[in-house]
Structures are given as structure tokens and as C-alpha cells.
C-alpha positions as CSV (number, residue, x, y, z in Angstrom):
1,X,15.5,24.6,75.4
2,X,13.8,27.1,77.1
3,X,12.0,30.2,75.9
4,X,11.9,33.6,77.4
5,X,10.3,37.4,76.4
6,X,12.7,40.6,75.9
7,X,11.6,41.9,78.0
8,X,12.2,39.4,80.9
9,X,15.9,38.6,79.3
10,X,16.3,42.6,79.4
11,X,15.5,42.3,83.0
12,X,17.8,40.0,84.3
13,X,20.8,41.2,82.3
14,X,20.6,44.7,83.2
15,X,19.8,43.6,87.3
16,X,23.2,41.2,87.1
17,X,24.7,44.0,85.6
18,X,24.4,46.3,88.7
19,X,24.8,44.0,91.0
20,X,29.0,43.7,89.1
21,X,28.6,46.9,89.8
22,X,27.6,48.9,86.6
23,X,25.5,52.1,87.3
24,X,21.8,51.9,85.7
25,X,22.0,54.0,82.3
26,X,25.0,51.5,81.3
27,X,24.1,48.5,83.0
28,X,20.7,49.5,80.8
29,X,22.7,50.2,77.4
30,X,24.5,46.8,77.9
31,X,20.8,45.0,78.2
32,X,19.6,46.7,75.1
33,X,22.3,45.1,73.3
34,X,22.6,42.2,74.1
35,X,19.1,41.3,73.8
36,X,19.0,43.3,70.2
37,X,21.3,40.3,69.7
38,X,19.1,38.0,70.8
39,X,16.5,39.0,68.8
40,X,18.3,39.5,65.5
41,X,18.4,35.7,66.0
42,X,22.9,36.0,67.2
43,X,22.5,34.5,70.3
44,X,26.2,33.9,70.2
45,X,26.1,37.7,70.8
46,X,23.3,37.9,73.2
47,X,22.9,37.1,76.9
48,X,24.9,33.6,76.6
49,X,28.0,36.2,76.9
50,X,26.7,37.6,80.3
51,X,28.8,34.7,82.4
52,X,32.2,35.7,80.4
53,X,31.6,39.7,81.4
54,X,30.7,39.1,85.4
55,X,33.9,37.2,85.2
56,X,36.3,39.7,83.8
57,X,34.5,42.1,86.3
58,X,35.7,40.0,88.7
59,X,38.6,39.8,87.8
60,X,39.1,43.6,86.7
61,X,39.9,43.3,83.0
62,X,36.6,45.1,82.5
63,X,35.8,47.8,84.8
64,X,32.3,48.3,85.3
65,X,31.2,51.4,86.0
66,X,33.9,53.1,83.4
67,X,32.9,55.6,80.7
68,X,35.0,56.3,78.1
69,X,36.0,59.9,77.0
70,X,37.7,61.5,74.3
71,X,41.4,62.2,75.0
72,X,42.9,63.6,71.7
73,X,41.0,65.2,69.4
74,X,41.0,67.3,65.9
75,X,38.1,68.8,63.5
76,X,37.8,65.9,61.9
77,X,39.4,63.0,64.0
78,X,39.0,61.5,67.5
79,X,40.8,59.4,70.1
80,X,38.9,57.7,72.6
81,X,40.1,56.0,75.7
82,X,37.8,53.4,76.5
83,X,38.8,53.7,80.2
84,X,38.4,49.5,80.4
85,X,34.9,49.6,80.2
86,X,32.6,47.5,78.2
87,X,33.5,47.1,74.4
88,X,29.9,47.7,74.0
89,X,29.4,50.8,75.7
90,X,33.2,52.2,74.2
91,X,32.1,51.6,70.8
92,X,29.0,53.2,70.9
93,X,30.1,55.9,72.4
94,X,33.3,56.5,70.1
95,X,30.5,55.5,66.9
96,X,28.8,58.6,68.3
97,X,31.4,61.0,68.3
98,X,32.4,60.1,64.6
99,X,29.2,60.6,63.6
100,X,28.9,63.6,65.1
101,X,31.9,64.9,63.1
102,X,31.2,63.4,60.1
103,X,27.8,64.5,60.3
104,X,26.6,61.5,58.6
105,X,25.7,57.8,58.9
106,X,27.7,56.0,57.0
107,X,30.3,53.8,59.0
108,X,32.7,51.2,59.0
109,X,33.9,49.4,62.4
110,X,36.6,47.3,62.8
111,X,37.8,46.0,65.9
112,X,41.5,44.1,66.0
113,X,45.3,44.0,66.9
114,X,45.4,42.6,70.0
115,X,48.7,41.5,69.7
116,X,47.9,38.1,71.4
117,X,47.5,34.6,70.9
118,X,43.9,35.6,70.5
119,X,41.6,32.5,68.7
120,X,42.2,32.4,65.3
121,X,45.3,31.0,63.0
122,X,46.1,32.7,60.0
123,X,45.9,30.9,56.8
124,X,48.2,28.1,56.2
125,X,49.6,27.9,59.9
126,X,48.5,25.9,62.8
127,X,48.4,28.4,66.1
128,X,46.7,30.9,67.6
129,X,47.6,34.8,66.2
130,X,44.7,36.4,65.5
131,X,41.6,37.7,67.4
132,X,38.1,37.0,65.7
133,X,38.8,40.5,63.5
134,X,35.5,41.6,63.1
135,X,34.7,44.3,60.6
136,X,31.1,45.9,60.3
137,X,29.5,48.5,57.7
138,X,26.3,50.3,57.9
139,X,24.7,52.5,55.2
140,X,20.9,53.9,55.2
141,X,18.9,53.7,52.6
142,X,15.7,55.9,51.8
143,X,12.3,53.8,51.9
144,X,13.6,50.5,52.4
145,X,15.6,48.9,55.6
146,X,19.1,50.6,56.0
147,X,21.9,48.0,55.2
148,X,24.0,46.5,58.1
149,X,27.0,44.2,57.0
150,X,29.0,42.8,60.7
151,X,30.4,39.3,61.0
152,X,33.7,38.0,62.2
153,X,36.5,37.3,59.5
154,X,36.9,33.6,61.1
155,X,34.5,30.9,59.3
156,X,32.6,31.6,62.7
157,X,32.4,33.8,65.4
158,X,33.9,32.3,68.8
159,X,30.1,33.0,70.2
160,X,29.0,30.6,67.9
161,X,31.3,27.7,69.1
162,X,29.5,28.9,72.9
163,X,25.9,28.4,71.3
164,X,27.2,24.8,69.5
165,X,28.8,24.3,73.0
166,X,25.7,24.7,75.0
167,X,23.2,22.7,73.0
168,X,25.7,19.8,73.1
169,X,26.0,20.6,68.8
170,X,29.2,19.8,66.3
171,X,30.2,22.3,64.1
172,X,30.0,22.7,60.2
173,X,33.6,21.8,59.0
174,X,36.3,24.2,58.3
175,X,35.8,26.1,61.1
176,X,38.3,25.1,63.5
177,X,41.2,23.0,64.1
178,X,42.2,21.0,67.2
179,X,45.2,21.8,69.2
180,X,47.5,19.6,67.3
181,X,46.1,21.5,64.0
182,X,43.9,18.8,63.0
183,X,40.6,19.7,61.5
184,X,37.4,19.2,63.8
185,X,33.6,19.7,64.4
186,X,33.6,19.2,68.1
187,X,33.2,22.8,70.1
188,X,35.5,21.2,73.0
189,X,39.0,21.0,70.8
190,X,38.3,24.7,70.4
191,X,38.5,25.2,74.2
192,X,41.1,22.9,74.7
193,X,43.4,24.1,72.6
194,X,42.4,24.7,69.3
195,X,42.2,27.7,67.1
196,X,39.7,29.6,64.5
197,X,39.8,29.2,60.6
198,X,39.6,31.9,58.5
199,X,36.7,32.4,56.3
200,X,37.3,31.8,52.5
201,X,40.9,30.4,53.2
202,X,43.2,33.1,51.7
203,X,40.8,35.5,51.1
204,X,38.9,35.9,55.0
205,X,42.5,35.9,56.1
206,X,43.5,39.0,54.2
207,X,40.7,40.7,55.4
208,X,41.2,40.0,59.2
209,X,45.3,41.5,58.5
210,X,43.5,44.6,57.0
211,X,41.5,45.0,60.8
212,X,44.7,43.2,62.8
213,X,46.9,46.3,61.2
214,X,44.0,48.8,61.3
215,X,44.1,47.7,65.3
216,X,47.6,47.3,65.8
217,X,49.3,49.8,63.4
218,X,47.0,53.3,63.2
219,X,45.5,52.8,67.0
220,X,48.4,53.2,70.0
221,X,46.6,50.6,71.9
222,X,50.3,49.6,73.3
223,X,50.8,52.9,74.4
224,X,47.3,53.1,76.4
225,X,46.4,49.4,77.1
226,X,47.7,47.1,79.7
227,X,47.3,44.1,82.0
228,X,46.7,41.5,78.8
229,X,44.7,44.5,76.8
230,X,45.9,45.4,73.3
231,X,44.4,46.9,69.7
232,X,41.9,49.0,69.2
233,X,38.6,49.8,67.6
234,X,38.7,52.3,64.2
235,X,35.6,53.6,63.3
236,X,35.2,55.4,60.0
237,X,32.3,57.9,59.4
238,X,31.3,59.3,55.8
239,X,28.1,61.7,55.5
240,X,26.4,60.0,53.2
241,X,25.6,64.0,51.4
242,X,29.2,64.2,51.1
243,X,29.0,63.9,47.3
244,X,25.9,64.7,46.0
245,X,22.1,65.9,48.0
246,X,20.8,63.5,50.6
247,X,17.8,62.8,49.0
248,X,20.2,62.0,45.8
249,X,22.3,59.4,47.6
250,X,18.6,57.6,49.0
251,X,17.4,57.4,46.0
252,X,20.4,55.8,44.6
253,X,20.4,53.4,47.4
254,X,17.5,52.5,47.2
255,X,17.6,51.8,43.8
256,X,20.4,49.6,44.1
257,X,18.7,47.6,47.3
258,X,16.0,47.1,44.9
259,X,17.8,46.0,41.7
260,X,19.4,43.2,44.1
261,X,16.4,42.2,45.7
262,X,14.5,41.8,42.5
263,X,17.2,39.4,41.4
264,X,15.5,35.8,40.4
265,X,16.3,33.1,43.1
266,X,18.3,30.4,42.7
267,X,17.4,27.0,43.3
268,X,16.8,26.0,46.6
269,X,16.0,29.5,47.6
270,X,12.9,31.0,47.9
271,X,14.0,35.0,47.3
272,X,17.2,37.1,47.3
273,X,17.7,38.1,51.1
274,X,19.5,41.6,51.6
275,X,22.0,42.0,54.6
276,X,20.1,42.2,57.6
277,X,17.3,41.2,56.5
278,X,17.4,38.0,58.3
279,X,18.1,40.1,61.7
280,X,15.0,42.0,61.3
281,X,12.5,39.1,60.3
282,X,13.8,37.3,63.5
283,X,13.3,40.0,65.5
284,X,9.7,40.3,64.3
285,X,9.6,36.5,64.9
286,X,10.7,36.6,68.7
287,X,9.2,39.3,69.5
288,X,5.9,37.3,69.5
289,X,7.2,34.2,70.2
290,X,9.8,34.3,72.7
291,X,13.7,34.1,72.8
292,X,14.9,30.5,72.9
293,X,18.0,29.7,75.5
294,X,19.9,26.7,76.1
295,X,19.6,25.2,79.4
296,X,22.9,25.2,79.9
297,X,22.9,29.0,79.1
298,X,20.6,30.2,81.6
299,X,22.3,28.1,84.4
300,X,25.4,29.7,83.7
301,X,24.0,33.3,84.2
302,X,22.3,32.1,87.2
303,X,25.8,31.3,88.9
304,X,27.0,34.6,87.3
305,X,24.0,36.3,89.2
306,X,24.8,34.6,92.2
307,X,28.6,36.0,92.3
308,X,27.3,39.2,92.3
309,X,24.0,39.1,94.9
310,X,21.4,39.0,92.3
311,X,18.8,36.1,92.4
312,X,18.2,35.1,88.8
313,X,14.9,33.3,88.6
């Protein structure tokens, strides 16, 4: 395992970056966030992804210096064409222009109906249907750390199978099954053939057909999207003073942080840990102490590097 600063990760993603061919202020944004990931201790989400990105550069399913742009628009709605670029840099940008209408900070992202094979099976059958079906929710707070709720609605993100992958790792049971719908710990029966698991059986898998209809059904992501593209992003922005004075709605959130927090812990557990809270000590913890990579990791975004003309040392 190797171990490298921010700041030197931030380096090297945003140079390989420019060399695909992503002007600076983007190829920038994209280095920001995937070492954020990094450092909130997702590495599934972080640099390991940078291979997988040159590639569809390459092979024009992400085009890299695109920026997308709102095409249809009301007071208190937007549609924005992603234009093919990064997923990154089209959600922040649409997450921007929802907050800008709502005038508020509350959101909810979910990103789905692809239409595809994608990764995942839906509960009870035994292929491919579903993408990962991510949904994420953010609300401040007042004094205390704003809450940020994001994970996949399969028992693991599809990153994490890279990370188990690269360090040569099984995976927990339950999370995948092989090709011939067998259940398996070994990353490679993923790859060759196999498919996702829902999380919470029944239960994950209603949630990923709330984002795979949100994606499918409410976005026209067949009427924009081609060449193997499909679904959409919908991003949902409250102002958190909708109902009652700002400083109202902080104190109330942050008395309800606090009355969670205060909880007694159970056995085995040392204190009641808040959502994101264990992003934000491992930032604090990398920051001094260095980002971990797998080998096999950092080779692969060498090669990537070298595709494009940049010399990754």
C-alpha cells in the first residue's frame, strides 16, 4: 500500500485530466472531488476511478471539455443537459441552479434509470437490471456539522468491489452474486458476470425503483441521451426558511442532531456516530497522515496518464 498527500493526488488527477483533454477550471473541479472522496475515507469514489474516466474519454462516452447548460427552464424548475460531460461536473452544476431557485440548502439527489443491464438485480431475480441507484440528502444544521446522507441502494457501491479488487480482498456476503446467480465474496465473479444485491433485500430494492422511476419516468433521458447513455439525475431543493425563520429551523436541527448524538451506545460501540461524521474524522485523519492507495491503483492511473501524454510519477 502506498501513501500519498492531497495535495500530490490533487496534482496528478487534475494534470491527467488535461492531458484527456479537460480545460483547467474543470479538469480542477473534477480533482477536488475526487480527492474529497479520498479523504472522506471512499476511496471507491476517489482517484481509483481516474483509469475508468480517461477510458470513456477515449472512447467518447464522456466528452471532456463539455459544460452543461440549462435548456428548459421555469420559476421554479430546471432542465439541464449535461452535454456528456462528467457526471461530476453536471451535477454540480444542475445542484447549483436548484439551489439558486429554491434559495435554500436542503437537497435530495438521485441519480438512476438507465434503462440498461446496468450492475444490480432486483430482488428475487438473478440478472442485471438496475444501475447502482444512488440517492443522497443534505440538510445544514446551525452549530454542529451539517448532515450529508449518500450511498448506493446495492449492499455496496460497484467502487467498492474496485477497492476489494485492488487489494486482492473478498467481499462481506450478500453483496453480489456470480453470473450463474450463485452467491459470492470474490470481486472477480462481479466482473465476469455477476450482478449487485440490493441492500436490506426487499426493502434497498424499493428504494433503488423509487430513483430507477425518478430517472427513467420524470427525466426524458431517452429523448436527449444516446450512444449507450440513458436516465437522468433529479435534484430536489427545499429552502430550509420555507416554513418557519432560519434561525428557527437551526435550532431545531440542531436540537435534533443533539438528542441523537446523546443517545447511550450500544455494546460494542464506543458513541452514537451521526451521518458524515465518519467522512469528516477521516478527513481530519488524512489530512496529516497521508491518503493510502493500492498498488495496483496507482499503476493503473499511471497507464491512464500515459494514454494521454502525462508522466505520472
Amino acid at each position: 500500500m502506498l501513501t500519498f498527500t492531497s495535495q500530490r493526488l490533487h496534482d496528478v488527477t487534475r494534470r491527467v485530466f488535461e492531458g484527456a483533454g479537460t480545460p483547467t477550471d474543470l479538469a480542477t473541479q473534477m480533482a477536488d472531488i475526487l480527492v474529497e472522496a479520498n479523504l472522506a475515507g471512499h476511496d471507491s469514489h476517489g482517484i481509483i476511478r481516474i483509469p475508468a474516466y480517461v477510458d470513456a474519454i477515449h472512447k467518447g462516452s464522456i466528452v471532456a471539455a463539455a459544460r452543461p447548460e440549462v435548456i428548459q427552464e421555469t420559476p421554479g424548475s430546471a432542465l439541464v443537459d449535461g452535454k456528456y460531460a462528467f457526471g461530476h461536473i453536471a451535477a454540480a452544476y444542475a445542484t447549483d441552479v436548484a439551489v439558486r431557485k429554491a434559495k435554500g440548502v436542503i437537497a435530495i439527489v438521485t441519480v438512476g434509470g438507465s434503462g440498461g443491464p446496468g450492475a444490480a438485480a432486483p430482488f428475487g431475480g438473478a440478472a442485471r437490471a438496475l444501475s447502482t441507484n444512488p440517492i443522497s440528502v443534505g440538510m445544514p444544521s446551525g452549530e454542529r456539522p451539517d448532515m450529508l446522507v449518500d450511498f448506493a441502494t446495492t449492499a455496496v457501491a460497484e467502487g467498492k468491489i474496485q477497492v476489494a479488487r485492488a487489494k486482492k480482498a473478498p467481499l462481506p456476503p450478500g453483496c453480489i452474486l456470480d453470473k450463474d446467480g450463485n452467491p459470492s465474496t470474490n470481486p472477480e465473479d462481479f466482473y465476469n458476470g455477476g450482478m449487485l444485491l440490493p441492500f436490506g433485500g426487499h426493502k434497498g430494492y424499493a428504494l433503488a425503483m423509487v430513483v430507477e422511476m425518478l430517472g427513467a419516468a420524470l427525466t426524458p433521458g431517452q429523448q436527449y441521451n444516446h450512444n449507450g447513455h440513458g436516465g437522468g439525475a433529479v435534484i430536489i431543493a427545499v429552502d430550509a426558511a420555507t416554513f418557519r425563520p432560519r434561525d428557527e429551523y437551526e435550532q431545531a436541527a440542531d436540537a435534533t442532531l443533539g438528542r441523537i448524538k446523546d443517545i447511550p451506545p450500544a455494546r460494542g460501540f464506543s458513541e452514537v456516530l451521526l451521518p458524515g461524521e465518519p467522512e469528516l474524522r477521516s478527513k481530519a485523519e488524512r489530512l496529516g497522515s497521508g491518503i493510502p492507495v493500492a498498488e495496483a491503483t496507482w499503476e493503473a492511473i499511471i497507464k491512464a496518464g500515459q494514454t494521454v501524454g502525462v508522466t505520472v510519477e
